[in-house]
N, CA, C and O atoms as CSV, one atom per row, in Angstrom:
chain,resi,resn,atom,element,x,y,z
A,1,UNK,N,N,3.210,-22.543,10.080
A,1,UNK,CA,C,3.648,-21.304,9.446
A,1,UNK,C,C,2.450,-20.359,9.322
A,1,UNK,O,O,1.350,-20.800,8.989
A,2,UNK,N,N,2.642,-19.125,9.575
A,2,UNK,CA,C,1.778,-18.026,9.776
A,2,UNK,C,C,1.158,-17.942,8.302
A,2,UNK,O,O,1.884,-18.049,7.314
A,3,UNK,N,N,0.241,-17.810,8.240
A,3,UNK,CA,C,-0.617,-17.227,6.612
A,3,UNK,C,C,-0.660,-15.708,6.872
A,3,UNK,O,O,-0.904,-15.176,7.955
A,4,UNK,N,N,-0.391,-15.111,5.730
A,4,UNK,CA,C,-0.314,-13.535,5.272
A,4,UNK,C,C,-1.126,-13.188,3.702
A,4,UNK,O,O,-0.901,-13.566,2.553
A,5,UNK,N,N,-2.209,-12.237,4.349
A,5,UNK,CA,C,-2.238,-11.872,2.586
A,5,UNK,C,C,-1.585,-10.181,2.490
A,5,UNK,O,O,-2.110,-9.124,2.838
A,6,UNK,N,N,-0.248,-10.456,1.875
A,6,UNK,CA,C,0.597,-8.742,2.185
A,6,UNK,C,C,0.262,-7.939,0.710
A,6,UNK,O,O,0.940,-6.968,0.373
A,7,UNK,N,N,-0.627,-8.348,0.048
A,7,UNK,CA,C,-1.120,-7.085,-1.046
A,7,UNK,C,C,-2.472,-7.351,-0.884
A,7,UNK,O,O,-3.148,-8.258,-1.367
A,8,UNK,N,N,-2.819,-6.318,-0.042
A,8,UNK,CA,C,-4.819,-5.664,-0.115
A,8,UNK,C,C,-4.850,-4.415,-0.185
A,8,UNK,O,O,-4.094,-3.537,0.229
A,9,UNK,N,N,-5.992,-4.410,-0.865
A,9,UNK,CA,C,-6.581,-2.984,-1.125
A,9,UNK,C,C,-8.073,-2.549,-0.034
A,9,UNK,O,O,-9.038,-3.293,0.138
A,10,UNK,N,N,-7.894,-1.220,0.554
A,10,UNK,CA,C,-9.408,-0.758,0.945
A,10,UNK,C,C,-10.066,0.074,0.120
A,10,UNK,O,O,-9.365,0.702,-0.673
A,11,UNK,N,N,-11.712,0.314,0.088
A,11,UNK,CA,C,-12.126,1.783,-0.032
A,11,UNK,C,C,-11.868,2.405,0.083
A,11,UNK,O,O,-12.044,3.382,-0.645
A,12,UNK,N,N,-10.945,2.359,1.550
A,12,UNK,CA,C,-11.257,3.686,2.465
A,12,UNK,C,C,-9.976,4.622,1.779
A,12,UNK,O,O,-9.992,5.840,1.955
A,13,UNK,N,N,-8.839,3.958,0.967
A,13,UNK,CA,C,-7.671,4.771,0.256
A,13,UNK,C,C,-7.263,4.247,-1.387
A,13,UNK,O,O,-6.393,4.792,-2.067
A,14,UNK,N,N,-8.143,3.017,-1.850
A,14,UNK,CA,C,-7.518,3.268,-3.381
A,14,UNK,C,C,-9.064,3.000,-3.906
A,14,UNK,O,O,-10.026,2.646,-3.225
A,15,UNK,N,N,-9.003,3.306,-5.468
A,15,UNK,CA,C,-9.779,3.932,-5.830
A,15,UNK,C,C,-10.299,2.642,-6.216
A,15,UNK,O,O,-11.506,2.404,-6.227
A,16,UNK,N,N,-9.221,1.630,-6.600
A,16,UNK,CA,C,-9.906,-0.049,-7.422
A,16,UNK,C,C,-10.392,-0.901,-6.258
A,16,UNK,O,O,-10.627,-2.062,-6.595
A,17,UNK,N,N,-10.593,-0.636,-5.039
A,17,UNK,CA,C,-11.207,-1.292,-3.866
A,17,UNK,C,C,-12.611,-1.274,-3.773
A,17,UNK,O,O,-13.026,-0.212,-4.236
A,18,UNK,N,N,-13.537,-2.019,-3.360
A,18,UNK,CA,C,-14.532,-1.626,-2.731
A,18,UNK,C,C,-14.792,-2.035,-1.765
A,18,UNK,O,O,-15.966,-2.079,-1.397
A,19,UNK,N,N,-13.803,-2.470,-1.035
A,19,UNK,CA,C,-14.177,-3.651,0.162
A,19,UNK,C,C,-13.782,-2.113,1.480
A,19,UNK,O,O,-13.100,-1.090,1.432
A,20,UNK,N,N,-14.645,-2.754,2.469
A,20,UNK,CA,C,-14.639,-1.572,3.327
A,20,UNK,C,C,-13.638,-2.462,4.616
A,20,UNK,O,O,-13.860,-3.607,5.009
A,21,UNK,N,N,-12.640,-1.637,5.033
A,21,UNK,CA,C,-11.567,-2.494,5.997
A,21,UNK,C,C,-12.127,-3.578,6.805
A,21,UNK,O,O,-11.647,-4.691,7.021
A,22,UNK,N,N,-13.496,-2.939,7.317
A,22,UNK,CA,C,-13.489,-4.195,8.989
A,22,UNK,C,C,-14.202,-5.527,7.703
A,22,UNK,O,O,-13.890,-6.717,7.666
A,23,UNK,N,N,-15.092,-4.871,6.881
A,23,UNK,CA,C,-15.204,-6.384,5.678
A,23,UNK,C,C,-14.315,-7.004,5.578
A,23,UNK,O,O,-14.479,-8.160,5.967
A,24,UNK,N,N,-12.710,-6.603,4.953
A,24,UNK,CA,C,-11.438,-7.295,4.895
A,24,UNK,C,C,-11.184,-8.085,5.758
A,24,UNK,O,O,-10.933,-9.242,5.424
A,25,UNK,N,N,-11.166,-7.636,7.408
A,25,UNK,CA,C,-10.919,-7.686,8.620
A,25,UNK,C,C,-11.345,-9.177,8.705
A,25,UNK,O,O,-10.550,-10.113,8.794
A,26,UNK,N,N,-13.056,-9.310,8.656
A,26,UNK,CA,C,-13.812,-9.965,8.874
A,26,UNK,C,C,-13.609,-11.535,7.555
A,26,UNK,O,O,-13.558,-12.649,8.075
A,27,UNK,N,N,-13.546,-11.477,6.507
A,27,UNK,CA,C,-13.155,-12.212,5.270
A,27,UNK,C,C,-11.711,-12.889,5.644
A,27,UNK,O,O,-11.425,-14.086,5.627
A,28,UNK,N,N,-10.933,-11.833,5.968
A,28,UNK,CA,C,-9.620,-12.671,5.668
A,28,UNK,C,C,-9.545,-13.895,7.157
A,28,UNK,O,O,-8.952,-14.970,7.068
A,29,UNK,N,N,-10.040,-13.576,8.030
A,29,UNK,CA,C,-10.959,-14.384,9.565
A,29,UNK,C,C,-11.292,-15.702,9.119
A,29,UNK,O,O,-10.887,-16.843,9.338
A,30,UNK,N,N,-12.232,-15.114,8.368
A,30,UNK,CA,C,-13.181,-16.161,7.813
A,30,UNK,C,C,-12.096,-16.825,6.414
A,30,UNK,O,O,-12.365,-17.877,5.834
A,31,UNK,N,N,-11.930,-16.706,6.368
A,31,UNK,CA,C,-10.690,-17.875,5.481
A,31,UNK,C,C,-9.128,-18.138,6.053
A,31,UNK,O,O,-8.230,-18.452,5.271
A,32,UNK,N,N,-8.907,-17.987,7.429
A,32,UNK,CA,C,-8.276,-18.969,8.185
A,32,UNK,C,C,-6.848,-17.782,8.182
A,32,UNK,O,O,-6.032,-18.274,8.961
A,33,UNK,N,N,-6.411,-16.761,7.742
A,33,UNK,CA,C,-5.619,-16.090,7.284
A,33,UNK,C,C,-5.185,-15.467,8.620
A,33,UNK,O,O,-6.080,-14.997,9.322
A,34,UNK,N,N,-3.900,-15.408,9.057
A,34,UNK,CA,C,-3.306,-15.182,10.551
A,34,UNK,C,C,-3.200,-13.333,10.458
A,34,UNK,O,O,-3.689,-12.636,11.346
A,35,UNK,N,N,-2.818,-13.016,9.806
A,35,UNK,CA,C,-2.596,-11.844,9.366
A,35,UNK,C,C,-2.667,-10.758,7.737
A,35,UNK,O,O,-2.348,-11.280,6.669
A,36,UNK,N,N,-3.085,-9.375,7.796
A,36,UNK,CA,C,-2.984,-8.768,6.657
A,36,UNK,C,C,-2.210,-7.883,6.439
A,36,UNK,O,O,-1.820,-7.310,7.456
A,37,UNK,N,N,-1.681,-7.404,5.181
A,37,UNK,CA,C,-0.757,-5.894,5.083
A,37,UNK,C,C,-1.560,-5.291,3.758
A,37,UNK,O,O,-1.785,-5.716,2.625
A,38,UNK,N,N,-1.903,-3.962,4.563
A,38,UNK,CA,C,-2.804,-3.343,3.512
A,38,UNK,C,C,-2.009,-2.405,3.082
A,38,UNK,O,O,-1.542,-1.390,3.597
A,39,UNK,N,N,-1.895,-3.087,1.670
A,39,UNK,CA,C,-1.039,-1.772,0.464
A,39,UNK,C,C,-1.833,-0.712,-0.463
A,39,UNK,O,O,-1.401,-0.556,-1.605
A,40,UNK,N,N,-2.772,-0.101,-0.121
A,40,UNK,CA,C,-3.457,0.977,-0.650
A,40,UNK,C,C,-2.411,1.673,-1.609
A,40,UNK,O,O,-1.241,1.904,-1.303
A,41,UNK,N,N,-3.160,2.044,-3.109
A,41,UNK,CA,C,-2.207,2.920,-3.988
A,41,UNK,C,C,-1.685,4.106,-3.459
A,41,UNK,O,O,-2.439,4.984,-3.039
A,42,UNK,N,N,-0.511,4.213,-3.439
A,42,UNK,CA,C,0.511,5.668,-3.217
A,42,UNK,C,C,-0.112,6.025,-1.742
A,42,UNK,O,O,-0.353,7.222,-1.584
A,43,UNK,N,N,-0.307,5.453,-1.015
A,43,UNK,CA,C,-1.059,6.111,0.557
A,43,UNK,C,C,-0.683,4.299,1.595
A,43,UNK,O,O,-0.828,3.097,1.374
A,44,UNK,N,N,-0.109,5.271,2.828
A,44,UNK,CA,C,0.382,4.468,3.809
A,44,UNK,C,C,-0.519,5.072,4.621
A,44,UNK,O,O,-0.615,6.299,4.613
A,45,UNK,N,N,-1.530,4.057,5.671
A,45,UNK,CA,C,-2.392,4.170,6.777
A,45,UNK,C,C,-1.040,4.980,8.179
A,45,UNK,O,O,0.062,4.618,8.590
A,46,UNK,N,N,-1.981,6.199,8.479
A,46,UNK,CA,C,-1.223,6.671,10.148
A,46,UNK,C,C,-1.103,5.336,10.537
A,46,UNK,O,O,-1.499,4.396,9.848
A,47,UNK,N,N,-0.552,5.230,11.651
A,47,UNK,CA,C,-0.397,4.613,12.594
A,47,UNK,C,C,-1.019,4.052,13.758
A,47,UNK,O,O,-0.842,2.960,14.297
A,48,UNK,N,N,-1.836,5.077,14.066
A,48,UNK,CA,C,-3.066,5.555,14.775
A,48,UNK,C,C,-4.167,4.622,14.135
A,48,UNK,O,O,-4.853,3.861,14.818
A,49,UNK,N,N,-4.288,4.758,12.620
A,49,UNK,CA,C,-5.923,4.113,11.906
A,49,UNK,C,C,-5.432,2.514,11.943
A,49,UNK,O,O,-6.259,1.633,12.179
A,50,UNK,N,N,-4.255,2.256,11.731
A,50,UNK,CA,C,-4.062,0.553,11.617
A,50,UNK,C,C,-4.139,-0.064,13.019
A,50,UNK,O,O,-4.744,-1.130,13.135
A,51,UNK,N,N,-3.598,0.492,14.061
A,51,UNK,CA,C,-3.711,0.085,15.532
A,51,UNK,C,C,-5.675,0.308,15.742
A,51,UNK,O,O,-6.192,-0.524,16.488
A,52,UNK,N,N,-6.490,1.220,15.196
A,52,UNK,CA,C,-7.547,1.078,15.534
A,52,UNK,C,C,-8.409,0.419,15.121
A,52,UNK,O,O,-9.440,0.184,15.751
A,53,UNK,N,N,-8.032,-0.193,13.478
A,53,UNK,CA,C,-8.557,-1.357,12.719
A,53,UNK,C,C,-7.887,-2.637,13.457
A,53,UNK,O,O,-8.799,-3.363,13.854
A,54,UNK,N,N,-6.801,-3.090,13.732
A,54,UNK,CA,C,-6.013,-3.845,14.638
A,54,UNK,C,C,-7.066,-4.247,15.893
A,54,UNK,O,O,-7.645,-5.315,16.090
A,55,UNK,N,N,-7.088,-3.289,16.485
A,55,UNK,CA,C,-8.531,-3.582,17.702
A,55,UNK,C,C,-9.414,-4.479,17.772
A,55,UNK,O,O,-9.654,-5.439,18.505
A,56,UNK,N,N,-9.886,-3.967,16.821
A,56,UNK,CA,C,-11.149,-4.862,16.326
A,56,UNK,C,C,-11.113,-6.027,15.639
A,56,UNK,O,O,-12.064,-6.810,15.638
A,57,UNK,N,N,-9.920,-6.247,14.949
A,57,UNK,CA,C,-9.406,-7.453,14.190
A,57,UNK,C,C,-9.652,-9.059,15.128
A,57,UNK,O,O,-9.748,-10.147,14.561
A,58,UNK,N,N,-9.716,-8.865,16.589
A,58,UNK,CA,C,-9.757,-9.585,17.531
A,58,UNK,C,C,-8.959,-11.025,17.120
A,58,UNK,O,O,-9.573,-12.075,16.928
A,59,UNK,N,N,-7.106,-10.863,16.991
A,59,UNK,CA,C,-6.053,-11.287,16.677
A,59,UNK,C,C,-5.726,-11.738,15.662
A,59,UNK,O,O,-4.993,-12.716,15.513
A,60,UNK,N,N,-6.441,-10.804,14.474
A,60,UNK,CA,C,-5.686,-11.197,13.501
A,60,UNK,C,C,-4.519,-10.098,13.103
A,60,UNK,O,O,-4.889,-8.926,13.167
A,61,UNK,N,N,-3.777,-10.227,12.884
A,61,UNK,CA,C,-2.550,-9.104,13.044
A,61,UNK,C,C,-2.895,-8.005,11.642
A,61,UNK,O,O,-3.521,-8.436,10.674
A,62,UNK,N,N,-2.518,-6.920,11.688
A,62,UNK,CA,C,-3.113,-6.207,10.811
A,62,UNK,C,C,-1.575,-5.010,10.562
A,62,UNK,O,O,-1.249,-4.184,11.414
A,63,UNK,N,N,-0.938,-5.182,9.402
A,63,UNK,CA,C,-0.037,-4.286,9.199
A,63,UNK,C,C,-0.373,-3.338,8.063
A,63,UNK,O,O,-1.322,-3.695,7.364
A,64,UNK,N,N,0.327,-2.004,7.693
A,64,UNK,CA,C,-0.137,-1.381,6.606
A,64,UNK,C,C,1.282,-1.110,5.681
A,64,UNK,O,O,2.190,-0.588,6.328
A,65,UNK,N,N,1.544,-1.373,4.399
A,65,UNK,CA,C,2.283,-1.094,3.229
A,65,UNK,C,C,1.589,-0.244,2.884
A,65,UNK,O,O,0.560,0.331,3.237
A,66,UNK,N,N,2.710,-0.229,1.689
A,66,UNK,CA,C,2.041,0.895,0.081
A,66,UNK,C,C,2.103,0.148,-1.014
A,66,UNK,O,O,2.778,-0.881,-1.071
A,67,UNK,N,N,1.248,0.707,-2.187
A,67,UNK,CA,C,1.656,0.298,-3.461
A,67,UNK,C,C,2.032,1.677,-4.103
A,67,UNK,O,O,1.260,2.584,-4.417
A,68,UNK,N,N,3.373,1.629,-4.225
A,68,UNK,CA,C,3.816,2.912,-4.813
A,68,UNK,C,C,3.985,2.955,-6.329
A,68,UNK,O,O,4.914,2.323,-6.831
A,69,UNK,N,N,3.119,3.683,-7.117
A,69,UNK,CA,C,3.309,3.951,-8.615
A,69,UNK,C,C,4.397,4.665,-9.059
A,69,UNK,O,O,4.939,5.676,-8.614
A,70,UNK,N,N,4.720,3.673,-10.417
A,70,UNK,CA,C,6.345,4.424,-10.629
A,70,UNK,C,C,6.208,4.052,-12.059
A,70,UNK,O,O,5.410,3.193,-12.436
A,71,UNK,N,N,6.911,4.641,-12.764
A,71,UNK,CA,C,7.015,5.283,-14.204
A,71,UNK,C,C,7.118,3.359,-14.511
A,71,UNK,O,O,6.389,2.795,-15.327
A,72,UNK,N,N,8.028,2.733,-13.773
A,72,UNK,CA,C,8.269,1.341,-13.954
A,72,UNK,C,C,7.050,0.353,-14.148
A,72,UNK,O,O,7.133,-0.601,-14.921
A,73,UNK,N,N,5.751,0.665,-13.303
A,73,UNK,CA,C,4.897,-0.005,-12.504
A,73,UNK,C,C,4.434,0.087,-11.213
A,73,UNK,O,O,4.688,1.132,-10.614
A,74,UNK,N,N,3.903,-0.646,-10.734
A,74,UNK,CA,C,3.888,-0.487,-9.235
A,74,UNK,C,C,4.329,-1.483,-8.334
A,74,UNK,O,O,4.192,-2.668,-8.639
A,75,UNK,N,N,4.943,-1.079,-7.044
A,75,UNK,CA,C,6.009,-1.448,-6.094
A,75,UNK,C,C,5.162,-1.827,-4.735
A,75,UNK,O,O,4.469,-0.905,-4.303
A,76,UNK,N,N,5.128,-3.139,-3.966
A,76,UNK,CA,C,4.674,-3.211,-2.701
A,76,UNK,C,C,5.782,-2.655,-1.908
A,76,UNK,O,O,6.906,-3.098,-2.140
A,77,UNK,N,N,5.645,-1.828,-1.085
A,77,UNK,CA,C,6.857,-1.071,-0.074
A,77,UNK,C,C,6.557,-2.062,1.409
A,77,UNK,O,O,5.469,-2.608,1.590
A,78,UNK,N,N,7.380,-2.140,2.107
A,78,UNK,CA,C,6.811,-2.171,3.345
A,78,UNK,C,C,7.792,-2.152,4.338
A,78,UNK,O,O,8.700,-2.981,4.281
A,79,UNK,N,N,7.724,-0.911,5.700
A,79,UNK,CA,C,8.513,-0.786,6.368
A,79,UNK,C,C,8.982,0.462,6.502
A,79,UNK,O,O,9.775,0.801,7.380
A,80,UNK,N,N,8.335,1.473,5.311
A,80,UNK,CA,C,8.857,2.807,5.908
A,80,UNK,C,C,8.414,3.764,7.155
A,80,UNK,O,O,8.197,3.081,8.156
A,81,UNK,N,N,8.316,4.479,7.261
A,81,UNK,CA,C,7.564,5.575,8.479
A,81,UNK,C,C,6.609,6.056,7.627
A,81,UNK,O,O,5.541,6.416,8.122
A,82,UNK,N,N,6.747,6.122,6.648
A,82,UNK,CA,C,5.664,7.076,5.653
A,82,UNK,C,C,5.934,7.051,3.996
A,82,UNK,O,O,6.540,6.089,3.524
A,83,UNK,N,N,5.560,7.917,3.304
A,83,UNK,CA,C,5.584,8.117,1.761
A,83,UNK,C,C,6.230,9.158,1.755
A,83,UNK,O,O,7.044,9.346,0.851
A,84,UNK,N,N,6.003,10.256,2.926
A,84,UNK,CA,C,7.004,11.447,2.194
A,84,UNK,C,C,7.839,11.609,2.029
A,84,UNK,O,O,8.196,12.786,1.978
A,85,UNK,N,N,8.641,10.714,1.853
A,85,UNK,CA,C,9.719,10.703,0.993
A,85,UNK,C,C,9.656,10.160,-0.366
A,85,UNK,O,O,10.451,10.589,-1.202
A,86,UNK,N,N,8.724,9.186,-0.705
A,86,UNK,CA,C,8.909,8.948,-1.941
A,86,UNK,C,C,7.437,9.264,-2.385
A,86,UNK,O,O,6.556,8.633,-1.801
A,87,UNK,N,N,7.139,9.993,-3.162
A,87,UNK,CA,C,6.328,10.278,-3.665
A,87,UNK,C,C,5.999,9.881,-4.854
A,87,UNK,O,O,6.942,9.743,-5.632
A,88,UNK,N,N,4.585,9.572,-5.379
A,88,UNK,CA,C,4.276,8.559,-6.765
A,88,UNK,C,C,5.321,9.229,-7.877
A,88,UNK,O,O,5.825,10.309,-7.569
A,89,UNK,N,N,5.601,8.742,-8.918
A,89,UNK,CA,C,5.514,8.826,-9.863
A,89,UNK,C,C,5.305,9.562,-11.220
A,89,UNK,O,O,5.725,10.449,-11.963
A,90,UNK,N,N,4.129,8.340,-10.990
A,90,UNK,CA,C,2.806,9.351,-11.396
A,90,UNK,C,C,1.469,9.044,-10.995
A,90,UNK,O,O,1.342,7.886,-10.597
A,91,UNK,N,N,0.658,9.594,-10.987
A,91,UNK,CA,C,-0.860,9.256,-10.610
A,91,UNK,C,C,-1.163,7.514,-10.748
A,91,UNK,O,O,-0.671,6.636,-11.457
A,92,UNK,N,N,-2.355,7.533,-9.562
A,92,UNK,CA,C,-2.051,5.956,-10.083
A,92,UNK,C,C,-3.239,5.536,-11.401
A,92,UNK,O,O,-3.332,4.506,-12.067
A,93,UNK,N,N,-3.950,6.643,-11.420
A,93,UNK,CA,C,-4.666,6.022,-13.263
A,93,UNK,C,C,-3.505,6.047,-14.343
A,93,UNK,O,O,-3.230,5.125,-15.111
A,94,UNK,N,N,-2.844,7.342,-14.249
A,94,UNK,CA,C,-2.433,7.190,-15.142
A,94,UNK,C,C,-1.325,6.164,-15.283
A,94,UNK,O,O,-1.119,5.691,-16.400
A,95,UNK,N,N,-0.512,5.738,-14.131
A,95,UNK,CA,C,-0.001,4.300,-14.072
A,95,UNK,C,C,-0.395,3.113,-14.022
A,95,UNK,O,O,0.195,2.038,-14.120
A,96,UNK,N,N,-1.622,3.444,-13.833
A,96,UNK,CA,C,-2.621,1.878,-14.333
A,96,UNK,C,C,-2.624,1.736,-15.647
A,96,UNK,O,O,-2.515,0.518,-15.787
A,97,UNK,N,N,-2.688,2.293,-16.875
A,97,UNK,CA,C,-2.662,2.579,-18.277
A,97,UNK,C,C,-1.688,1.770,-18.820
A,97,UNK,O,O,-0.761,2.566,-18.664
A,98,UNK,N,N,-0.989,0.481,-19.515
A,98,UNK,CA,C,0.172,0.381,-19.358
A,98,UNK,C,C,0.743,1.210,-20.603
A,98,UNK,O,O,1.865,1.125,-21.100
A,99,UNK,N,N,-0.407,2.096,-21.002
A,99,UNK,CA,C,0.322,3.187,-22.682
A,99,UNK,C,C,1.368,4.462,-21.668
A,99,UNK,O,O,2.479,4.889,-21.984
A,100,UNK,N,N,0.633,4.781,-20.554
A,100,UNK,CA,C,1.072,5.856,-20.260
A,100,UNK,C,C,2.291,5.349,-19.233
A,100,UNK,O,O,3.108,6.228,-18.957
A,101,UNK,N,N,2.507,4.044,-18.641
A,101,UNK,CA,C,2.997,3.519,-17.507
A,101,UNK,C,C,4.748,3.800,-17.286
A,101,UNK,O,O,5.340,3.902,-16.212
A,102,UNK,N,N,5.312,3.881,-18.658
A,102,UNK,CA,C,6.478,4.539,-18.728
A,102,UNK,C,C,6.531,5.727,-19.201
A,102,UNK,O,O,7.734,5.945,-19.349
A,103,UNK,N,N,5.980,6.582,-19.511
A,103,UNK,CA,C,6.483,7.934,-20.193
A,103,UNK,C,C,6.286,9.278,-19.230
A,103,UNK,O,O,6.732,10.421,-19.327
A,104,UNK,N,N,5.352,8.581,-18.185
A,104,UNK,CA,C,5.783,9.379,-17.321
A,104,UNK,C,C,6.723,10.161,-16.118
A,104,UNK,O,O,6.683,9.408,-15.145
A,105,UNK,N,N,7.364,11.094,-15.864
A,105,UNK,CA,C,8.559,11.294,-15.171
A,105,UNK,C,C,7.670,12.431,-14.149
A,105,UNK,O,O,6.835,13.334,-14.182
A,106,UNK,N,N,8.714,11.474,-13.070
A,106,UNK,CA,C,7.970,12.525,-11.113
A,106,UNK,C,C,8.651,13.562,-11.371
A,106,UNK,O,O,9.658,13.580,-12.079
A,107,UNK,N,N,8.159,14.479,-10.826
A,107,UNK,CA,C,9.066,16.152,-10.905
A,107,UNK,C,C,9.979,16.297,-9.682
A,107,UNK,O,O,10.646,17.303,-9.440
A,108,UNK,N,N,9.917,14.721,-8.626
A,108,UNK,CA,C,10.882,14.875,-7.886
A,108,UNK,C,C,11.516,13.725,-7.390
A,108,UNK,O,O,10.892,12.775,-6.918
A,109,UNK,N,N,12.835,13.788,-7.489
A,109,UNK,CA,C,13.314,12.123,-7.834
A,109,UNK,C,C,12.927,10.785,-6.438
A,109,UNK,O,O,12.974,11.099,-5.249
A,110,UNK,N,N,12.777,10.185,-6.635
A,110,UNK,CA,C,12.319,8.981,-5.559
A,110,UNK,C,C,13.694,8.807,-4.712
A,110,UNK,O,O,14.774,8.861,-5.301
A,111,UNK,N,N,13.624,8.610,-3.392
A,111,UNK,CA,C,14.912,8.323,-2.954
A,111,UNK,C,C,14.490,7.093,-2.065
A,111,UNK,O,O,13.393,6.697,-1.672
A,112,UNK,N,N,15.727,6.659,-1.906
A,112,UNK,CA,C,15.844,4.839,-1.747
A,112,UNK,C,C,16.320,5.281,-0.041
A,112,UNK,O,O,17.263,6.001,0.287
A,113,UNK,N,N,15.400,4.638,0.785
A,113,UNK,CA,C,15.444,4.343,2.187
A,113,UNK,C,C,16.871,4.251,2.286
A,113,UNK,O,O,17.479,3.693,1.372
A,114,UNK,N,N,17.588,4.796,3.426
A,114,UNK,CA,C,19.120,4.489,3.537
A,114,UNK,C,C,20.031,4.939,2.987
A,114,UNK,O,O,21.137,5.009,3.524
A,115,UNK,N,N,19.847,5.251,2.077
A,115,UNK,CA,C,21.306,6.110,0.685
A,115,UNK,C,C,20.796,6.849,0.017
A,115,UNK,O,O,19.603,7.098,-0.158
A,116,UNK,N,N,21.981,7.380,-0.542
A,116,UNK,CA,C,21.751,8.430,-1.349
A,116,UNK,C,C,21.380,8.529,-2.844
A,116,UNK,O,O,21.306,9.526,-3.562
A,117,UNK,N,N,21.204,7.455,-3.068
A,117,UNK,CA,C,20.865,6.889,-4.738
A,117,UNK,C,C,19.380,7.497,-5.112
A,117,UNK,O,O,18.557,7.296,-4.218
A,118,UNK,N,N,18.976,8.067,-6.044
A,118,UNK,CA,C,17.557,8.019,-6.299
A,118,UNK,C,C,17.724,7.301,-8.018
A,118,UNK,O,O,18.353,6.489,-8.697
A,119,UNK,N,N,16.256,8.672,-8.041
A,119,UNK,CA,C,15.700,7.517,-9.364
A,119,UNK,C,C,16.026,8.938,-10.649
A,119,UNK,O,O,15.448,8.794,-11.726
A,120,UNK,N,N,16.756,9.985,-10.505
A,120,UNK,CA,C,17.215,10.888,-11.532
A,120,UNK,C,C,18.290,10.784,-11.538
A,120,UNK,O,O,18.970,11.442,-12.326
């Protein structure tokens, strides 16, 4: 069975990271790990930057999620085309907070891949 670590963070897009991708790249290698999915806060990697980190990975499979902040908490996504459609929340400090983690409301409602349901 394939090993996955599907929640990582980079430098290069959340702010609680310090690990720089090809480091990740190189670490998760070095501990036997077949593949990664990098969920950076509220930010999904182009397409373009994961196929060029992918490269260099020299077969370890390399996919990119989100961690999307929401008045709820935060959400591993994985599988959309992008974020613009759902847009945070709220900021992700201030959803790191767990004082502020519910009282905040997005000024534009989240909509759910596929239907018409959102989150207003």
């Amino acid at each position: 069975m394939p090993k996955f670590d599907h929640h990582l963070h980079t430098s290069r897009h959340s702010p609680d990271s310090s690990i720089d991708p090809l480091v990740l790249i190189a670490h998760a290698k070095a501990v036997g790990l077949d593949g990664v999915v990098i969920t950076d806060h509220d930010f999904q990697w182009d397409p373009e930057e994961v196929a060029e980190l992918a490269a260099q990975a020299n077969g370890l499979s390399v996919f990119s999620g989100a961690e999307v902040s929401a008045r709820e908490g935060h959400f591993l996504v994985y599988g959309l085309p992008n974020l613009d459609e759902a847009p945070p929340a709220c900021d992700w400090p201030t959803c790191s907070s767990s004082s502020n983690a519910t009282t905040r409301r997005s000024s534009r409602p989240i909509r759910f891949a596929g239907t018409s349901r959102s989150t207003s």
